[in-house]
N, C-alpha and C positions, 0 to 999 in steps of 0.2 A: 203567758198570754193565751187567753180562748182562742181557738180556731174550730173550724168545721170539723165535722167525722171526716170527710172528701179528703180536708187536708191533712191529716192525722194519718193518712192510712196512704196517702199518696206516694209512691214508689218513684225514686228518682231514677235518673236515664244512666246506666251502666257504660253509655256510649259518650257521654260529657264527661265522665269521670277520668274514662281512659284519654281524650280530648285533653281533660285537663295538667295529664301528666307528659302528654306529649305536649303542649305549651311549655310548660317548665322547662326539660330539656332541650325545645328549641329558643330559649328564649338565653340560653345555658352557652349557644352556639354549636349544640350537639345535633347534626345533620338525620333526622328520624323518614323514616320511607312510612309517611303516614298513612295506612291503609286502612282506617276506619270508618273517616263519614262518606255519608253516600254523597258527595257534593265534588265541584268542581275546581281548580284549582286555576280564574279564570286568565289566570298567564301564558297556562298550560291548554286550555280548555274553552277561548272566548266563544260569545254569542255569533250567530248568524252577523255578518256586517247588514246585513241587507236588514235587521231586525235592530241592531244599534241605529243607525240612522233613520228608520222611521219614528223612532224612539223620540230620538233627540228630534225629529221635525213634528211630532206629535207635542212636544214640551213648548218647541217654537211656537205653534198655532194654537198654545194656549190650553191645552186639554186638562185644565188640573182639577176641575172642578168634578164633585159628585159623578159617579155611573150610576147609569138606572141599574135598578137592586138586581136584577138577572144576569146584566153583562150588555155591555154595547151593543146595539143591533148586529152592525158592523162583526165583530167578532164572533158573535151564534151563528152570522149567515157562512161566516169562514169557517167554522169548527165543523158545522151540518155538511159541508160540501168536503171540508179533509178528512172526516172520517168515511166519507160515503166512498172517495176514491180511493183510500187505504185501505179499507177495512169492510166497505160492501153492505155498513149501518146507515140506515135512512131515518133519522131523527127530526123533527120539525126544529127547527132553531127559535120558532115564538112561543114553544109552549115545550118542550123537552129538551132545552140543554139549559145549562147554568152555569155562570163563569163564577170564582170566585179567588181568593187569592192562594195562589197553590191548588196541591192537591185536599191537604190537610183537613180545613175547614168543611172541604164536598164530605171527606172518611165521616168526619165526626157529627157532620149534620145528617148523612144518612143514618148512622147511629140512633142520632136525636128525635128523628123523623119516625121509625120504626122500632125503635126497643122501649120498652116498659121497666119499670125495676123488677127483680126477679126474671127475666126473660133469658130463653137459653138462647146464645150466640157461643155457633160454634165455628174453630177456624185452625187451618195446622200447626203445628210445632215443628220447627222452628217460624216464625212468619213476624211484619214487624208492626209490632203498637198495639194489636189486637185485645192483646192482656189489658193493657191501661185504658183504653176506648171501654172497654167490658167492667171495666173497673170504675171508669167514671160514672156510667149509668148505672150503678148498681146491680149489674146486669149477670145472669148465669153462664159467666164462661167455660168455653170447656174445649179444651188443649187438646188436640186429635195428634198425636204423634204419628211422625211417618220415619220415612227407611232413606239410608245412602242410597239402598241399593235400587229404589225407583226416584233415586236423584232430588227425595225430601219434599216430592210434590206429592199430596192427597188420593189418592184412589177413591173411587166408590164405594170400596168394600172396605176402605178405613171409616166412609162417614157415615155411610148408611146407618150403622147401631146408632148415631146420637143424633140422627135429623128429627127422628121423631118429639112432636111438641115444639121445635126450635122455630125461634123468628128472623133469625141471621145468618147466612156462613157467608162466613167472609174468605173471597180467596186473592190469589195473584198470581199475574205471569205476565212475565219475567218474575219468578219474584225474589221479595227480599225478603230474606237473606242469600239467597246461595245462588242468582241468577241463572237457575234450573228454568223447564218451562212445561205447562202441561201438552201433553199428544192430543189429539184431534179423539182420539177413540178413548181418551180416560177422562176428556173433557165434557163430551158427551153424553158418559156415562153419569158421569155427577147429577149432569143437567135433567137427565132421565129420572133418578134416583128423586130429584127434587121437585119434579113435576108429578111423580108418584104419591110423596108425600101430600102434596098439594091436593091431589085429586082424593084423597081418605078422610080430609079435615071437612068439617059440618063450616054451613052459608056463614055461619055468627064467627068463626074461628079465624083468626092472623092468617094470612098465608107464612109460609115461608120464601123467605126473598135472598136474592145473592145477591154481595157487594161483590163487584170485579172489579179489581185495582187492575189497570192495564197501563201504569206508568212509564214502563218502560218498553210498550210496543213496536215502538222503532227500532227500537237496538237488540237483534236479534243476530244471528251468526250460522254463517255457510249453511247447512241444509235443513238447520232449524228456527219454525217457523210459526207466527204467533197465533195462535188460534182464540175465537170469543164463543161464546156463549150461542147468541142469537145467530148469527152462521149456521153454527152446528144444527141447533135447535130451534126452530122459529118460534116454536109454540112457546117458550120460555121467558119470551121478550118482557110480558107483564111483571116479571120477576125478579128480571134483572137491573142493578144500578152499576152503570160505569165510570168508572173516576178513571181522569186522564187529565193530560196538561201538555205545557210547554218545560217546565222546570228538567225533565231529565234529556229527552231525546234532543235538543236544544243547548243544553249547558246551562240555560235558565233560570236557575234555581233562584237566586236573587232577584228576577222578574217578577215575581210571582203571579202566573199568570194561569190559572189550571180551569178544567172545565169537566164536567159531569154532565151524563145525558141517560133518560131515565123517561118510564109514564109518567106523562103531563102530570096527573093526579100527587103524584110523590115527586116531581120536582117543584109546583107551587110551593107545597108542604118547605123542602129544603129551601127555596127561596124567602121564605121568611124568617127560618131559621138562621139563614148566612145574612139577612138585613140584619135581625137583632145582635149579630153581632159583632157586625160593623165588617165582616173578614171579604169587603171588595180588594179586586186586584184593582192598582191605581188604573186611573182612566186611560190616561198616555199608553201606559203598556197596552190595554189592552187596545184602541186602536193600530196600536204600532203592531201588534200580534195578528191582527184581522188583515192587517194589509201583508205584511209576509207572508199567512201561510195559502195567499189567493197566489204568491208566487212560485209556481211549482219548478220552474228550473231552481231558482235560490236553495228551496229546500230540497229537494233532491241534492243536490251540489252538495249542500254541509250535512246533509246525510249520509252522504257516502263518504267523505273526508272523515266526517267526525267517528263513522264506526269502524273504520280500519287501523285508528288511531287509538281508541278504546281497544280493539281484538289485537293489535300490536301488544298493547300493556299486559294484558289478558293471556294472551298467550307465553309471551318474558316469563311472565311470574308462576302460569302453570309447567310452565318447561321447566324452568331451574328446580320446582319443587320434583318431578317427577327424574330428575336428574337426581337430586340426592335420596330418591327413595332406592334409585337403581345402585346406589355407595350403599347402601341395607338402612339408613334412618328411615323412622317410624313416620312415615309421611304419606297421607294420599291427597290427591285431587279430583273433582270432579272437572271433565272438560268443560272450556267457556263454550257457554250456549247464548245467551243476553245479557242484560243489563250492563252494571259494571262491576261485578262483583263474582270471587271465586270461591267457591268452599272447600275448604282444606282441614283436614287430618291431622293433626299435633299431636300422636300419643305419646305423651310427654309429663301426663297428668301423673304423682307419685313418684317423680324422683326429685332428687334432691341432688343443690347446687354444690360448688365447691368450697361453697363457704359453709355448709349444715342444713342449708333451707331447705324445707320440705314440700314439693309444690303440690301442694294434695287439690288444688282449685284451679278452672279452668283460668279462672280470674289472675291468679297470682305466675300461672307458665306465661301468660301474655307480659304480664308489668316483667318480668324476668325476661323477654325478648326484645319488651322497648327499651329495657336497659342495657343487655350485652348483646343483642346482634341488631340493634335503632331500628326493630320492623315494631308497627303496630298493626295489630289485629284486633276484631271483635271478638270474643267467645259466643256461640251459638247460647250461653245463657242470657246475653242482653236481648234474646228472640222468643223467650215465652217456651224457656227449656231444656229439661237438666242435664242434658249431653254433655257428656266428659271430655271431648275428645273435637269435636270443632269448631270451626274458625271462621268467620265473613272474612275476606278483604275486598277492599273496595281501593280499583286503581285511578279517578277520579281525579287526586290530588298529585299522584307520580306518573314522571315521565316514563317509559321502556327500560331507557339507560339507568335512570334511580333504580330503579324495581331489580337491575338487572346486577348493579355493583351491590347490594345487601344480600345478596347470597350467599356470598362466599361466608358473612359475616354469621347467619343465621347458621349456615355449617359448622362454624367453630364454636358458637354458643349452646347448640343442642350436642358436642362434642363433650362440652365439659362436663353435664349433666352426668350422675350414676344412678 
């Protein structure tokens, strides 16, 4: 069968594949400490109550019908007022925010909004989706590797060589993969870096624009602390687009409820881009969204529940690893800083099992861990990058106590290895 060049060349998700193999095995009745998707496990993990029952009284009173293409009044006038007391951003809610379902749809319609074929978009390595977003537009990707040892977030002096000419960089903090987070002073610098280039490019030429993923702003840990753009930088503001939502700091992932706030000028533009294609968050939700986050005890409340519960997991799983590096396995960890995810260390890549196997890929020491010690992990190559040697986990789907009884197991399987 004919299909497109698009889909001929489309690259499938390294993270539903390993998804796929832990379904097997739990389906097997083989207990796996699923530490792959970024999502919730909502037994473990539920929504706001106060956010379930507006929900459900949002479906009572009949809300099912069409949102206007931007998002509920309702909801921009909630989002303009919680970023303003969180974060210090003063956005108009009728003309620069835009709710749409998730975050997803906002990523990919600023994409759509701002890149050209042929345009260079540039963004870190490891980082997530960037590669396939660059890839859908036909677009000049270009992979900026960065270091452990500045905890895999971006510097200035990694991006500066490749801003020149570029219409995109896309970044994140918290971000994912390794819930690392930028400092105030290398945040800055970018920002500087990019208003330079700005100021070199002729009246007729693109500017360069940031995408800030700031998905997981909330979830941030003990004395680190999340810093944006426009803060820093005011003059920057024109330049920057913010994707954010309900879906992580919430549990919400299933809500789909995310929101983007950006110049009037480039969120029209996005706003017709997320009509045509159709990616509204249901109505209900977003009502039900607008009325909770006007609640500021509620969310505060399941803000601090939910991220001591999250740094509980977090912390389990960096302790036990940093306990067997201190036994001499090849194991590091980066301390929990946000999100919900660890980066971890396996140098484990090149040995082989006790049956012959050779695990020469980062891909193949992970399926070798979901099988003899039930951990699953991402490999930092389902993040746009050929690192031999690390890991996402994301503690999401496990309890503390899960996290905490596969150690032992992860011990005897990286044991057998020579």
């Amino acid at each position: 069968m004919k299909v497109s060049a698009l889909a001929q060349t489309l690259q499938s998700s390294e993270i539903i594949k390993i998804a796929g193999e832990v379904n097997e095995m739990k389906a097997k009745g083989i207990e796996i400490a699923n530490l792959t998707i970024g999502d919730f496990d909502p037994q473990l993990f539920p929504i706001p109550q106060k956010l379930e029952d507006c929900i459900v009284e949002a479906y009572a009173n009949r809300q099912t019908n069409y949102p206007t293409a931007d998002g509920v009044a309702s909801l921009r006038n909630s989002v303009s007022e919680f970023i303003k007391q969180h974060q210090g951003l003063d956005y108009d809610p009728k003309s620069e925010i835009l709710i749409s379902g998730g975050s997803r749809p906002l990523i990919y319609a600023t994409y759509l909004a701002l890149v050209d074929k042929g345009d260079k978009v540039v963004y870190p390595a490891p980082s997530w989706n960037n590669n396939h977003y660059a890839h859908l537009l036909s677009a000049n990707g270009v992979a900026v590797p960065t270091l452990p040892a500045h905890n895999f977030m971006p510097t200035a002096a990694d991006l500066k060589p490749h801003l020149k000419g570029a219409t995109l960089l896309a970044l994140c903090s918290p971000l994912n993969p390794t819930g690392t987070l930028f400092t105030a002073e290398d945040l800055k610098e970018i920002c500087e870096a990019v208003l330079a280039e700005n100021q070199s490019r002729k009246a007729d030429e693109k500017p360069l624009y940031i995408l800030y993923d700031q998905i997981y702003s909330q979830l941030t840990f003990g004395n680190h602390q999340h810093v944006n753009p426009v803060t820093l930088v005011p003059e920057i503001r024109d330049y920057i687009i913010f994707i954010d939502g309900a879906s992580k700091c919430f549990a919400a992932t299933g809500v789909r409820v995310g929101w983007g706030f950006a110049p009037a000028e480039i969120i029209a533009k996005m706003k017709g881009i997320v009509g045509h294609m159709g990616a509204w968050a249901p109505k209900a939700e977003q009502v039900a969204t607008g009325v909770f986050l006007k609640d500021n005890q509620a969310v505060s409340k399941y803000l601090g529940n939910f991220k001591e519960t999250i740094k509980n997991s977090l912390d389990t799983l960096y302790n036990g690893l940093i306990d067997l590096k201190r036994e001499g396995f090849a194991i590091e960890a980066i301390e929990p800083m946000g999100a919900i995810y660890l980066t971890i260390k396996i140098d484990y890549v090149g040995k082989t099992t006790a049956d012959g196997e050779l695990l020469d890929t980062p891909a193949k020491l992970n399926f070798y861990l979901i099988k003899e010690a039930n951990i699953a992990l991402v490999p930092f190559s389902a993040f746009g990058t050929e690192d031999m040697c690390w890991y996402r986990a994301s503690v999401g789907a496990c309890s503390a106590e899960d996290i905490k009884n596969k150690i032992p197991q992860l011990r005897e399987a990286l044991s057998k290895l020579k």
